[in-house]
Each structure stands twice: as structure tokens, then as C-alpha cells.
KOLLO-550924 format. One record per residue (C-alpha): x, y, z. Coordinates in Angstrom, 1 decimal, m for minus. Example, Ala and Ser with C-alpha at 12.3 -4.5 7.8 and 13.67 -1.06 7.14 Angstrom:
BEGIN
<r><xx>12.3</xx><yy>m4.5</yy><zz>7.8</zz></r>
<r><xx>13.7</xx><yy>m1.1</yy><zz>7.1</zz></r>
! end
This chain:
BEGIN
<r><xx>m4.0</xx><yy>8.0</yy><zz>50.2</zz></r>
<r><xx>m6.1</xx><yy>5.0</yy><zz>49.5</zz></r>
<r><xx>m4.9</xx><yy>1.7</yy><zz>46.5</zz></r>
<r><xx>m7.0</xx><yy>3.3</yy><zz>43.7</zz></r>
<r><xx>m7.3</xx><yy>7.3</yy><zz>45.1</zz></r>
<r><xx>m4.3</xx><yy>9.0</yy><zz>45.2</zz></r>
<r><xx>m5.8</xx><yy>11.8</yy><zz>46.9</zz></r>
<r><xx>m4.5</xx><yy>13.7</yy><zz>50.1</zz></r>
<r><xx>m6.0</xx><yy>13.9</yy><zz>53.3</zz></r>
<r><xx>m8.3</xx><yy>17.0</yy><zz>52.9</zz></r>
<r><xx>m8.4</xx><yy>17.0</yy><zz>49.0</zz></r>
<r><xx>m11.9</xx><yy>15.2</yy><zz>49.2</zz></r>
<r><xx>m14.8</xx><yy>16.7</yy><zz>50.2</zz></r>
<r><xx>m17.5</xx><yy>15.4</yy><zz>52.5</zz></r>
<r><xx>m20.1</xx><yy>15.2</yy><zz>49.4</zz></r>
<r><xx>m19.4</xx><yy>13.3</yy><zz>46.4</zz></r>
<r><xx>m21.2</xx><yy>13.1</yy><zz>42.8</zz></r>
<r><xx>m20.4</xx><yy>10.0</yy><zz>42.0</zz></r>
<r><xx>m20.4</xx><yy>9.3</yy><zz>38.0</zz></r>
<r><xx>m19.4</xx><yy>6.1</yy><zz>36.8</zz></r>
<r><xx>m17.9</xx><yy>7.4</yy><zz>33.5</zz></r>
<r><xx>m14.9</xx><yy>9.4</yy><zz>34.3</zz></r>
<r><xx>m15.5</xx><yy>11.9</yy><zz>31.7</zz></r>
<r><xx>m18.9</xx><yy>12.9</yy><zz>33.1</zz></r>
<r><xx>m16.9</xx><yy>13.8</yy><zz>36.5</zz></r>
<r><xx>m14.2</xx><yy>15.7</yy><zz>34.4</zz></r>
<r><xx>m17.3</xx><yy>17.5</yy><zz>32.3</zz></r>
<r><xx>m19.4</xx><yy>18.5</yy><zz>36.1</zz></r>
<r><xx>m16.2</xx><yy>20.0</yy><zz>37.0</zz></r>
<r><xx>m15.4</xx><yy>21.8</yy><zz>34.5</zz></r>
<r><xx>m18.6</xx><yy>22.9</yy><zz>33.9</zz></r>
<r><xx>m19.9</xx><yy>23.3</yy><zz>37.4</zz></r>
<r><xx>m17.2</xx><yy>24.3</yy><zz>40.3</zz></r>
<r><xx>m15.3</xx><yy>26.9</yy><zz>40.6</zz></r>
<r><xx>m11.7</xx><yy>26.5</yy><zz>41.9</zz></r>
<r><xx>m11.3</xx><yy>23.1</yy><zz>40.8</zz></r>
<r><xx>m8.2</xx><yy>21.1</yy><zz>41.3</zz></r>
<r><xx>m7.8</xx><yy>17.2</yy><zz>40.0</zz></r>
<r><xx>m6.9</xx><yy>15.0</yy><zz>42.9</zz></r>
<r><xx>m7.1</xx><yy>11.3</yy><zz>41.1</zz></r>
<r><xx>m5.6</xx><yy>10.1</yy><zz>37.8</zz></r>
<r><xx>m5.3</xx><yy>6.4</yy><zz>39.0</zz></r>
<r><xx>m6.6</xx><yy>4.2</yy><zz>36.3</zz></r>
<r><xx>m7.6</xx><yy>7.0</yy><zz>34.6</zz></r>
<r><xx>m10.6</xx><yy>7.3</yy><zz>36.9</zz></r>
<r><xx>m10.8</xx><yy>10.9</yy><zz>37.3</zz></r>
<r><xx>m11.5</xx><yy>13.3</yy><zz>41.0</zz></r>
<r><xx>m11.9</xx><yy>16.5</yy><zz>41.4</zz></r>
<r><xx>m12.7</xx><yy>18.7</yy><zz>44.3</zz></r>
<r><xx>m14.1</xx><yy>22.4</yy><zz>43.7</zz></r>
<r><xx>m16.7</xx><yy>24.9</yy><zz>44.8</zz></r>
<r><xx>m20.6</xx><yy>25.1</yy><zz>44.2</zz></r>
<r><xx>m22.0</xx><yy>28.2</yy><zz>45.7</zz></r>
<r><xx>m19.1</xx><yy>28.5</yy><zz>48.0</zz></r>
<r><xx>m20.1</xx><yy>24.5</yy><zz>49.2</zz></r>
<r><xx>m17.2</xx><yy>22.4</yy><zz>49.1</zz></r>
<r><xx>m17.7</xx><yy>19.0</yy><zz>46.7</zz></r>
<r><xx>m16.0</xx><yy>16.3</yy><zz>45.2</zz></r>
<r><xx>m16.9</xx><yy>14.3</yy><zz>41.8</zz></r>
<r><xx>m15.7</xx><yy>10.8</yy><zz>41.6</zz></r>
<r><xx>m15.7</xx><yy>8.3</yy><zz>39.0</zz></r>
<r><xx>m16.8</xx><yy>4.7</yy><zz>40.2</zz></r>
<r><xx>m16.3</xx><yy>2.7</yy><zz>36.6</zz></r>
<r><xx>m19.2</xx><yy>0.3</yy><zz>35.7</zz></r>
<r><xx>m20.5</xx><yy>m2.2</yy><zz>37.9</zz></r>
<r><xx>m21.1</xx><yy>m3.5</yy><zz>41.7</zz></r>
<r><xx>m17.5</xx><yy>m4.2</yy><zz>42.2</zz></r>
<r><xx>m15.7</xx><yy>m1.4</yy><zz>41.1</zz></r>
<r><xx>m18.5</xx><yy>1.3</yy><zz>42.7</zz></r>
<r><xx>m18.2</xx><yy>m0.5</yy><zz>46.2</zz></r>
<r><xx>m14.2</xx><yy>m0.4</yy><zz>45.8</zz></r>
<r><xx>m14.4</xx><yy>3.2</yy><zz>45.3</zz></r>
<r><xx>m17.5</xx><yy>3.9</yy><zz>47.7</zz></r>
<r><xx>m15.6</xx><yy>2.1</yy><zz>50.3</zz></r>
<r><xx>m12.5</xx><yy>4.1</yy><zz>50.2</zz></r>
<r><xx>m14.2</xx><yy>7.4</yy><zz>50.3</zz></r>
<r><xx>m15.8</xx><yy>6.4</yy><zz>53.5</zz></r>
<r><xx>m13.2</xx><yy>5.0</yy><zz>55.0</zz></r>
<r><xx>m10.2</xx><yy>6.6</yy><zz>54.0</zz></r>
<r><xx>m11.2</xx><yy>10.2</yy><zz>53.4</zz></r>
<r><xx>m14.0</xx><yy>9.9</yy><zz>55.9</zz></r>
<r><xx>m16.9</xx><yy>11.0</yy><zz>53.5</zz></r>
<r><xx>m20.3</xx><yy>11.5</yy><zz>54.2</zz></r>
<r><xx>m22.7</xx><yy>11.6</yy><zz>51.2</zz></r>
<r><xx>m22.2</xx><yy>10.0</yy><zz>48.2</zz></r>
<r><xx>m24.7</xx><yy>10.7</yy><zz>44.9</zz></r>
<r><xx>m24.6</xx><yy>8.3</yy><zz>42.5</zz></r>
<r><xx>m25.8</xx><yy>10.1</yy><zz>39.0</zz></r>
<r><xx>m25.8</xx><yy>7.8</yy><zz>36.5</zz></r>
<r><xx>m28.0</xx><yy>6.5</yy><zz>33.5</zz></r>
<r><xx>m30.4</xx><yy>3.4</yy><zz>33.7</zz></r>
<r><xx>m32.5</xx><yy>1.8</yy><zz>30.9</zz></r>
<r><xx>m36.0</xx><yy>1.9</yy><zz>31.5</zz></r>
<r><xx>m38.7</xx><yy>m1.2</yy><zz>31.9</zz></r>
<r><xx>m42.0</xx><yy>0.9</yy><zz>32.9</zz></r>
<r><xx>m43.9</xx><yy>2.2</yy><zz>30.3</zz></r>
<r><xx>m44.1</xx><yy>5.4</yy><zz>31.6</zz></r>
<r><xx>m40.6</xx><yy>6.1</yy><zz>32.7</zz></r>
<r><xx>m39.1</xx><yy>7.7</yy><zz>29.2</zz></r>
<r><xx>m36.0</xx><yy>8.5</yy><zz>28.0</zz></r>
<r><xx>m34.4</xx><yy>11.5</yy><zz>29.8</zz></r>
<r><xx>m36.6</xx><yy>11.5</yy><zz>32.9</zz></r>
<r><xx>m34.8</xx><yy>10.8</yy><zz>36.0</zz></r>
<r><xx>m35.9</xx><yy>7.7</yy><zz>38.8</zz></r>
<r><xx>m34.3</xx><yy>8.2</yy><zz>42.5</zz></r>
<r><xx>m33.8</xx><yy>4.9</yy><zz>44.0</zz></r>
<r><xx>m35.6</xx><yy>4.6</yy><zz>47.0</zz></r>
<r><xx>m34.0</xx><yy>0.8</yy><zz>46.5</zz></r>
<r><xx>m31.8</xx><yy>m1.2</yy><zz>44.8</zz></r>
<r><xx>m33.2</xx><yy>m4.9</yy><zz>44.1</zz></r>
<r><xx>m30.0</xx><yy>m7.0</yy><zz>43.1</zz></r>
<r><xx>m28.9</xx><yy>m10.4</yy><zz>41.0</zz></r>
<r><xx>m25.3</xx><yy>m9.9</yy><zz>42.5</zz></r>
<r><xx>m24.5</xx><yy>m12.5</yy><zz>45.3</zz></r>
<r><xx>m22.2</xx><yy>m9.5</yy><zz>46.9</zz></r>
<r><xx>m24.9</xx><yy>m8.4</yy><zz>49.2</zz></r>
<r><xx>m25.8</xx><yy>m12.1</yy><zz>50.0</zz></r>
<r><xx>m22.4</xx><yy>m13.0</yy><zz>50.8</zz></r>
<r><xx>m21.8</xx><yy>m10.1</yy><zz>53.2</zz></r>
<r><xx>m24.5</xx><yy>m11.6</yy><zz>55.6</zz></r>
<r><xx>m23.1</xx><yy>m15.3</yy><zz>55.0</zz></r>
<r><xx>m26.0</xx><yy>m16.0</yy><zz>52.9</zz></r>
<r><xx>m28.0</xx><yy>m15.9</yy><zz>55.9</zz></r>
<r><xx>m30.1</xx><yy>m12.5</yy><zz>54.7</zz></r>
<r><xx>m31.4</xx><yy>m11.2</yy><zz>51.7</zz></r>
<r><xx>m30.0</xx><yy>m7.7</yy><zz>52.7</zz></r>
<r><xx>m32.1</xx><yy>m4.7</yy><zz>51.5</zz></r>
<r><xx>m30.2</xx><yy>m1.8</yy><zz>49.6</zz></r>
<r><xx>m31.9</xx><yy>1.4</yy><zz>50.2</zz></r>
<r><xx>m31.0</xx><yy>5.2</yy><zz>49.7</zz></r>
<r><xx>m30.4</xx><yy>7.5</yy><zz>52.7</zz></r>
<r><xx>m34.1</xx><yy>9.3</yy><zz>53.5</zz></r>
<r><xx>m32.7</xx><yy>12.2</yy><zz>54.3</zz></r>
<r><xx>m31.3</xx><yy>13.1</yy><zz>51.1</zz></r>
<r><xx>m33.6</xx><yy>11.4</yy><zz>48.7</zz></r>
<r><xx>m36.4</xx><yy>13.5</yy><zz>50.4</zz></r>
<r><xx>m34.4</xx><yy>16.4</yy><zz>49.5</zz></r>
<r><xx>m33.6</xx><yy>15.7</yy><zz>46.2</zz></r>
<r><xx>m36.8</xx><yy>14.7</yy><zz>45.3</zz></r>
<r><xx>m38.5</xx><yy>18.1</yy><zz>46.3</zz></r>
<r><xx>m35.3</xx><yy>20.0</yy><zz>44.5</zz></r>
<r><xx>m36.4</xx><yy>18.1</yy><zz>41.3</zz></r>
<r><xx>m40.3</xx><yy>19.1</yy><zz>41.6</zz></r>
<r><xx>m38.7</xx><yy>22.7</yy><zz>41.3</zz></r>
<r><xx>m36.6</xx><yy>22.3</yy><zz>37.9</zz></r>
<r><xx>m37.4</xx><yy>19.0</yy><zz>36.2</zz></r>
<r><xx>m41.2</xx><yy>18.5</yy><zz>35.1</zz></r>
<r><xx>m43.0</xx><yy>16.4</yy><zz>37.1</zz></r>
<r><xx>m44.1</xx><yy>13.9</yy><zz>34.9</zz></r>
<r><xx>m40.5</xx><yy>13.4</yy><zz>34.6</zz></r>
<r><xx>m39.7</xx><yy>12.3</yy><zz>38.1</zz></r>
<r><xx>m40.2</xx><yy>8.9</yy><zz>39.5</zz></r>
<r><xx>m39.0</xx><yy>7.1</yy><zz>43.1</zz></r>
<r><xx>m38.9</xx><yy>3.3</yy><zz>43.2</zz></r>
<r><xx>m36.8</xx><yy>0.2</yy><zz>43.2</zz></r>
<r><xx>m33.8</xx><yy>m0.4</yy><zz>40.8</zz></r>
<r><xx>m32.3</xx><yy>m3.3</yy><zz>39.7</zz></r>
<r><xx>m28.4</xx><yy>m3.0</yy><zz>40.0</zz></r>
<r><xx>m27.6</xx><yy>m5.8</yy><zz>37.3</zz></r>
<r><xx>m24.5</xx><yy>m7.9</yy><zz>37.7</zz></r>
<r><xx>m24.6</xx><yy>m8.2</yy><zz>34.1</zz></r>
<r><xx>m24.8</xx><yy>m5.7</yy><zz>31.3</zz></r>
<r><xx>m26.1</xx><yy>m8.0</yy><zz>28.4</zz></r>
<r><xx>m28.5</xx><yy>m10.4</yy><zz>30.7</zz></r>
<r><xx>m30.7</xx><yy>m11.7</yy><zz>28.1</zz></r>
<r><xx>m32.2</xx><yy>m14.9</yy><zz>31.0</zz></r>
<r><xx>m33.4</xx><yy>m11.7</yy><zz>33.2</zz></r>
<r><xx>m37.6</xx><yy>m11.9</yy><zz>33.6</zz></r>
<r><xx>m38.1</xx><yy>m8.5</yy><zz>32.5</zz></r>
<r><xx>m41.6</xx><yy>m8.5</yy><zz>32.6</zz></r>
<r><xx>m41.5</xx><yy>m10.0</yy><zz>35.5</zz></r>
<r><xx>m39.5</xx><yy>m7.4</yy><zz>37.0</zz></r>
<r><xx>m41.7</xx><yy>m4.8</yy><zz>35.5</zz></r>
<r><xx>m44.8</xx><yy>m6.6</yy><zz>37.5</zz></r>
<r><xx>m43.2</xx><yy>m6.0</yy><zz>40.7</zz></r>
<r><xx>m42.3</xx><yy>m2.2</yy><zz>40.3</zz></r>
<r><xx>m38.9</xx><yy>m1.7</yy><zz>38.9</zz></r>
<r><xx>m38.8</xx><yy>1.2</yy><zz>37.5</zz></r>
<r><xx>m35.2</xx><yy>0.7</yy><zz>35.5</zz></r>
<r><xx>m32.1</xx><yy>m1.3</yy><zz>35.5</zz></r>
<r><xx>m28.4</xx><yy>0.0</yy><zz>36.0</zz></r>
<r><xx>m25.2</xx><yy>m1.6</yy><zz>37.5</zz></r>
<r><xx>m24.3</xx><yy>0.1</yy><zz>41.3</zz></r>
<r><xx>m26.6</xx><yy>1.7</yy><zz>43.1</zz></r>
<r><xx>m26.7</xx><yy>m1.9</yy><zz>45.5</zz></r>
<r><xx>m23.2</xx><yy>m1.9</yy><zz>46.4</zz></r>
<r><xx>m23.4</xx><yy>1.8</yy><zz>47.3</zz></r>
<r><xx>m26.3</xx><yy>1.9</yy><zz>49.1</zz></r>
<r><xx>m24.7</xx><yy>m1.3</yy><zz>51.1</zz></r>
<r><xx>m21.0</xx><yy>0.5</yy><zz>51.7</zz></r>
<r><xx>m22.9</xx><yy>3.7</yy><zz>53.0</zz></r>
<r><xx>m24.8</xx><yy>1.6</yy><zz>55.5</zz></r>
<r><xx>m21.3</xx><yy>m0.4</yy><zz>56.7</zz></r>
<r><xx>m19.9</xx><yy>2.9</yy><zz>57.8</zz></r>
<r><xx>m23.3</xx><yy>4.7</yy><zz>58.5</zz></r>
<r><xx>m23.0</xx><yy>7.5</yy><zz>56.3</zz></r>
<r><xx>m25.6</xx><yy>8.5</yy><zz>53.4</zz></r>
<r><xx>m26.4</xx><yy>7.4</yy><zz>49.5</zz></r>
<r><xx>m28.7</xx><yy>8.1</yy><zz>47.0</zz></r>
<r><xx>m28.2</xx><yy>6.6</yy><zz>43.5</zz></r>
<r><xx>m30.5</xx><yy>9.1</yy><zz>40.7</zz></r>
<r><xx>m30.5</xx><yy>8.5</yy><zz>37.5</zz></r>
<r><xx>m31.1</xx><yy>9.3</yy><zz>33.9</zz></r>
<r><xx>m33.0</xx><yy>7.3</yy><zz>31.6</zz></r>
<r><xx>m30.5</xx><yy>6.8</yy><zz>28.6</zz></r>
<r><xx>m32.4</xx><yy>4.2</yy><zz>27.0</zz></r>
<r><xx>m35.8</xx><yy>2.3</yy><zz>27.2</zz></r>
<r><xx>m35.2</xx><yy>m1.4</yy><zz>26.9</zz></r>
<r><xx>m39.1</xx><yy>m2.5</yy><zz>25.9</zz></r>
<r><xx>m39.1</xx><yy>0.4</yy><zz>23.1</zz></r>
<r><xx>m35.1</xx><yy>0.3</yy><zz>21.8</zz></r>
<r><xx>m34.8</xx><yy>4.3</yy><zz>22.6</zz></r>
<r><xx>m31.9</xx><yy>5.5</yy><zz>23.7</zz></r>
<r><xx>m29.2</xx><yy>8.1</yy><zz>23.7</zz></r>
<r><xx>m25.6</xx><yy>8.5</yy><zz>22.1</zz></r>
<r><xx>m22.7</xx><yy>8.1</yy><zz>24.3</zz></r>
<r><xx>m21.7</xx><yy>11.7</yy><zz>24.0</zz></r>
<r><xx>m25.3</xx><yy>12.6</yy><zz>24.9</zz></r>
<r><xx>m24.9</xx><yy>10.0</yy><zz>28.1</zz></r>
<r><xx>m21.0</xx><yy>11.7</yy><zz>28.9</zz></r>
<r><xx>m22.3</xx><yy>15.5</yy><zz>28.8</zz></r>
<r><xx>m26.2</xx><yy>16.3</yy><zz>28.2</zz></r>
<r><xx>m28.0</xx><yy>14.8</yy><zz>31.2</zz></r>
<r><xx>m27.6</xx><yy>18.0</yy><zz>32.7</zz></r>
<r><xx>m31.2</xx><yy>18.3</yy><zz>34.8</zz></r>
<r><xx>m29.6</xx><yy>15.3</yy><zz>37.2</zz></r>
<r><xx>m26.7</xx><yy>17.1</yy><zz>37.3</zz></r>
<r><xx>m28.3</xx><yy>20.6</yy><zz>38.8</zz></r>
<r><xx>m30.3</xx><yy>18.6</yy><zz>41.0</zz></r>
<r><xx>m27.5</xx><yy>16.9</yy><zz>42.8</zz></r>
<r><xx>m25.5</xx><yy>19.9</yy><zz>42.8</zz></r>
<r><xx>m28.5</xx><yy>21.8</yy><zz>44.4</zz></r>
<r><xx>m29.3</xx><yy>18.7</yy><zz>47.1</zz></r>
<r><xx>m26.0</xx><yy>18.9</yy><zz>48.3</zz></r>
<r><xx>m25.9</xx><yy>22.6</yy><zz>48.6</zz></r>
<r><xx>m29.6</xx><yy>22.3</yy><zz>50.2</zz></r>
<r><xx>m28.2</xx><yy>19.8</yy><zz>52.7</zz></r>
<r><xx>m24.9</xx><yy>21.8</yy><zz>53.1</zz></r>
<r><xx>m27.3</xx><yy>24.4</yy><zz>54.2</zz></r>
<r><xx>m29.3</xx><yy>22.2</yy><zz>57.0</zz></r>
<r><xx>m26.2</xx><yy>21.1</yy><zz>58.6</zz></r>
! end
């Protein structure tokens, strides 16, 4: 048992899905796994371990935001000894071609947070990237069910800030980020500190340069297509182990 997991030793699987709303964890579980049992309440951020094609997996919330992600990411690894974590979450868009409801794997995760910084005494400007091995898988799983016009790999920004209206946007833009969302950086950094893997993908729930975007019940139980391609990765990976 960890501070914020109240889980048992064996109630976590090695994979994760890791939402940050709780209630998208509680809706891939019931709608998902089979044999599902609820192993966190703390905080109301809900766990839950079940079955996918007889593969064992867990779905954690992580909350919104750096901080809270790399307190749960952290305690996963190192307390219940896991070894992938997927982030699927949402991001607002800042290509022009990256549209609402397609979904962008983050090869990386470009940062304003000083958390990274601070980690190597300010003396590197550490680079956040997702685990090779299963972004490569995921990405191929996706050519098979999502159209491929609505698949992109690139850089995200994981914003410190949710309403950030000094952030260069364009400027952003001109240097390939594809979209902006809030953890994928302190992920990808935890997984590296214990050696284990990460991949943040997510769905595009709104496009900040057009004003699009999605309901909050849309964004809690309707971005399915990321949901079935995690759940297939990790089977796929499951399989190659």
C-alpha cells in the first residue's frame, strides 16, 4: 500500500491505462474488462484491475497536471512494481491538420514546468520521451482501426498551466507541436527514473486556433478509438513478452 493507492500487493497489474479523469477509468472498466474488482477509492481517484482477452490490466486515474500524474506514476513503479504505463488522455490541438477526435502519440513531451529542470539541478534541459517499444506498437495497432488521416506522432507540450494566455502558440506551432495537454512530461520522466515504459496518446477534445471542441461527457466516455487501441497495444505487447 502506497500514501494515495490503497491497493494490495498483487491487486495492480503490470500494464496500466492511465486516465486522468477518474470516471473515464471507472467507464474502461466497466465497459472493457472482465472480472473487474476496484482497488483504489483514495481521493476519489478511482483503480481497477480486470481482464482483456484473458491479459491482466490495471486503469488508473492520475488527476490533472504534472504533479499529480508523477505522484501517481511514481507509486505504481515503485510500489507495485509496474511496467507500462499509457497515458490516454485529451489534448487541444495547435496544427491545422490535427482535428478534433483524431488521436497524436507523443513521441515527446516539450515542457514549461521547471519539474524536469529541477530534477537535474538545473543543469540539463532533460528530454521527455515515450518508450519506443510501445509507441511503435501502438502506432501500427492504430493504422488497423483508426483512419489514417487521423493519426499523428510528434512533440506535446505538457502545460503547467491550463488557462496560459502568455504561451507563443504560434510559435509553438512553428516548431512541430502537434497539441497541448498537462502530464505526459512527468510520466515519461518517472518511467525513465525506474527504467520501465510510457507512452502518453491522446484525443483531440478541442482545437484551440478554431474554438472546436467536445462536451465533458463526450471527453469522460466517447473517445473510444484511443481506448481500443491501448487496450489492444497492451494485449499485442502482452503477447511478445
Amino acid at each position: 500500500m502506497s500514501t494515495h493507492i490503497e491497493a494490495k500487493d498483487n491487486q495492480i497489474a503490470k500494464y496500466v491505462l492511465f486516465p486522468g479523469d477518474p470516471l473515464r477509468a471507472k467507464f474502461i472498466a466497466e465497459t472493457y474488462l472482465d472480472d473487474v474488482e476496484c482497488y483504489n477509492t483514495v481521493r476519489n481517484m478511482f483503480g481497477y484491475t480486470g481482464t482483456y482477452k484473458g491479459v491482466r490490466i490495471s486503469v488508473q486515474g492520475s488527476g490533472m497536471g504534472i504533479p499529480s500524474a508523477m505522484i501517481y506514476a511514481e507509486e505504481l513503479y515503485n510500489f507495485y512494481h509496474v511496467d507500462t504505463i499509457i497515458r490516454i488522455g485529451t489534448a487541444g490541438a495547435i496544427q491545422k491538420d490535427v482535428h478534433v477526435r483524431d488521436i497524436v502519440f507523443g513521441q515527446g513531451a516539450t515542457t514549461d514546468s521547471s519539474v524536469l529542470r529541477n530534477i537535474f539541478d538545473g543543469k540539463a534541459h532533460y528530454s521527455a520521451i515515450a518508450s519506443f517499444e510501445v509507441l511503435d506498437c501502438a502506432y501500427h495497432i492504430a493504422q488497423e482501426l483508426v483512419n489514417s488521416n487521423q493519426i499523428h506522432v510528434g512533440n506535446l507540450l505538457s502545460s503547467d498551466r491550463f488557462y496560459n494566455q502568455e504561451m507563443d502558440l504560434a510559435k509553438l506551432a512553428n516548431y512541430g507541436v502537434l497539441a497541448i495537454e498537462m502530464e505526459a512530461a512527468g510520466i515519461y520522466a518517472t518511467a525513465a527514473k525506474y527504467n520501465r515504459r510510457a507512452l502518453a496518446m491522446c484525443t483531440i477534445s478541442d482545437h484551440i486556433l478554431t474554438g472546436e471542441e467536445t462536451t465533458a461527457q463526450e471527453r469522460q466516455t466517447t473517445f473510444t478509438q484511443m481506448m481500443e487501441v491501448a487496450l489492444e497495444t497492451i494485449y499485442k505487447l502482452d503477447q511478445k513478452a
